[in-house]
N, C-alpha and C positions, 0 to 999 in steps of 0.2 A: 427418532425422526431425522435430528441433523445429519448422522451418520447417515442411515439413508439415501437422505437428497445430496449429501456427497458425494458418495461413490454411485450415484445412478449420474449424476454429472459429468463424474468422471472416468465413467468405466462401460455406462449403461448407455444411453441415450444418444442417438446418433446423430455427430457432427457435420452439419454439410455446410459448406460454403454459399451465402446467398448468392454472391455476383459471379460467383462457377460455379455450380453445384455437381460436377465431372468431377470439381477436384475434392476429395473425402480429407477429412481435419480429422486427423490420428489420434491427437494431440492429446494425451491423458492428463488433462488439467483444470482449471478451474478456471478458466481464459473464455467466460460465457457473455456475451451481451444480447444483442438481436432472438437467439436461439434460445437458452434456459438463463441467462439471467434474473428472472425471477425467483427463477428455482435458489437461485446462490442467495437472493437478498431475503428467501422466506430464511434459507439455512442460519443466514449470518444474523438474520434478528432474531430468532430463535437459542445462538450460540452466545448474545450480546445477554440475552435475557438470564442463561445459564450463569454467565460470567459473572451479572450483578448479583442473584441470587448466592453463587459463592463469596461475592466480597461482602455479602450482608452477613455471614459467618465467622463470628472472632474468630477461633480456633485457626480455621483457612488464614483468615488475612493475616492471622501471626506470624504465620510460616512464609510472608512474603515482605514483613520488614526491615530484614535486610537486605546489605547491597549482594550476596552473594549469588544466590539463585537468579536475579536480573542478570549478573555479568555471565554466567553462564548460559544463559535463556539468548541473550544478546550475540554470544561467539555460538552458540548449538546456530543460531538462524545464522548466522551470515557464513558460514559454513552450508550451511545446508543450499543456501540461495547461490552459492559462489560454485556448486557440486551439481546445482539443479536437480536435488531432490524431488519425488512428488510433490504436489502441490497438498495433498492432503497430511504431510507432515508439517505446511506451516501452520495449520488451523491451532494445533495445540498449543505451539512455540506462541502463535501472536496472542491466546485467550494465559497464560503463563504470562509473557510480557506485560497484558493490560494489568494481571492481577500485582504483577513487580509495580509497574509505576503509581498504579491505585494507592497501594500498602505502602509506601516502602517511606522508612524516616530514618534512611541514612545516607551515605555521601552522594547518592545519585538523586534523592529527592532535594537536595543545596542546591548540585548543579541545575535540578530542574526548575528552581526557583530564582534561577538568572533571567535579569529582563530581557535579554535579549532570547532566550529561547522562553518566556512568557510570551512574546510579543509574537513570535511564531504561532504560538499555540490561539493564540484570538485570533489571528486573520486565515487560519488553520483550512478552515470552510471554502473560505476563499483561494488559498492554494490549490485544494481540493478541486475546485469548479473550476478552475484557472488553467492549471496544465493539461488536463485532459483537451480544453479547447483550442490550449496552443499547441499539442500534439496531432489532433487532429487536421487542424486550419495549416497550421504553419509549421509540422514537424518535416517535412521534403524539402521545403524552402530553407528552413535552418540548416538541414544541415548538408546542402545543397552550398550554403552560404559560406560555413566553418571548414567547409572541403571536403564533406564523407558523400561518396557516393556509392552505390550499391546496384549490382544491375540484377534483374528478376531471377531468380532464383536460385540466385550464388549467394552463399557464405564471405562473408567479408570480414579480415581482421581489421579493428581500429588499432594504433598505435597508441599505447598506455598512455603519453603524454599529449597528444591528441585528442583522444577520449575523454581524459581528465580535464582541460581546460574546457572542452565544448561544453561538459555536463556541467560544470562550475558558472559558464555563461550565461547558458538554460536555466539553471539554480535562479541566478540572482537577478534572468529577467521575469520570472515566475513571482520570485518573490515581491519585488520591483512592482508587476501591473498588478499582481494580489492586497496590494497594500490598498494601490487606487482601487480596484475595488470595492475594498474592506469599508474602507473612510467615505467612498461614495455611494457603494448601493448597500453594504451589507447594517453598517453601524448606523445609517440615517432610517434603517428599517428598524431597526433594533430600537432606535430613541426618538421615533414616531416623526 
């Protein structure tokens, strides 16, 4: 069934544009909100459910205690994401990954148990809920602000160092309002 609703997402199911519907969305990927985004969240809870049923498998989760298969798992995706592979070669890469950092009791699960990337991980939710709304609200302004401008349907190179400081900005005001967030609405819901 996850394969399925996969590749009927990605292959099958036809992409129109709400605010043009002239202009047809090619786009063989997994980039669904408004239109089959259901379809992705029945897939991916579905794919989530798979995932824990393998970690609930000694055997499986042996084969993911080491650091070796993550650091491979880790270069195979950013490779792939830097190459823009289809989008249906990250499904396996990122259910791999879960199972690496699920499993794993060697140098990667140390660094994962630095406070400072604990502390990511709890207001994690709130990252999540966070940039999507500063993407949305205030992603033209930003980067309107930082100097990238882009006009309708040109191709634009950023400049490596450019790119690198704007996204670094972005980073640590995400993480920045995620925090207040976290400490205001998310952690005071949590502890009544």
């Amino acid at each position: 069934m996850v394969v399925i609703l996969y590749c009927a997402i990605v292959y099958f199911l036809p992409r129109i544009n709400p605010f043009v519907p002239t202009i047809p969305n090619l786009n063989h990927d997994l980039d669904v909100t408004y239109d089959y985004g259901y379809l992705r969240g029945i897939a991916g809870f579905m794919i989530g459910m798979l995932t824990y049923v393998a970690y609930s498998k000694e055997k499986i989760v042996h084969l993911f205690t080491g650091d070796t298969i993550a650091l491979v798992t880790i270069l195979v995706l950013l490779v792939s994401m830097h190459l823009g592979w289809n989008d249906l070669v990250y499904i396996p890469l990122f259910v791999l990954l879960v199972l690496c950092f699920s499993s794993n009791e060697g140098k990667l699960a140390l660094l994962c148990a630095q406070k400072p990337l604990q502390y990511l991980g709890d207001i994690s939710y709130s990252i999540y809920m966070v940039h999507g709304l500063m993407l949305f609200f205030a992603g033209d302004f930003y980067l309107k602000l930082v100097g990238i401008t882009f006009n309708e349907g040109e191709m634009h190179q950023i400049p490596f160092v450019t790119g690198l400081w704007s996204s670094l900005l972005f980073l640590g005001l995400v993480i920045g309002i995620s925090s207040i967030t976290y400490y205001g609405i998310e952690n005071r819901v949590e502890n009544g």
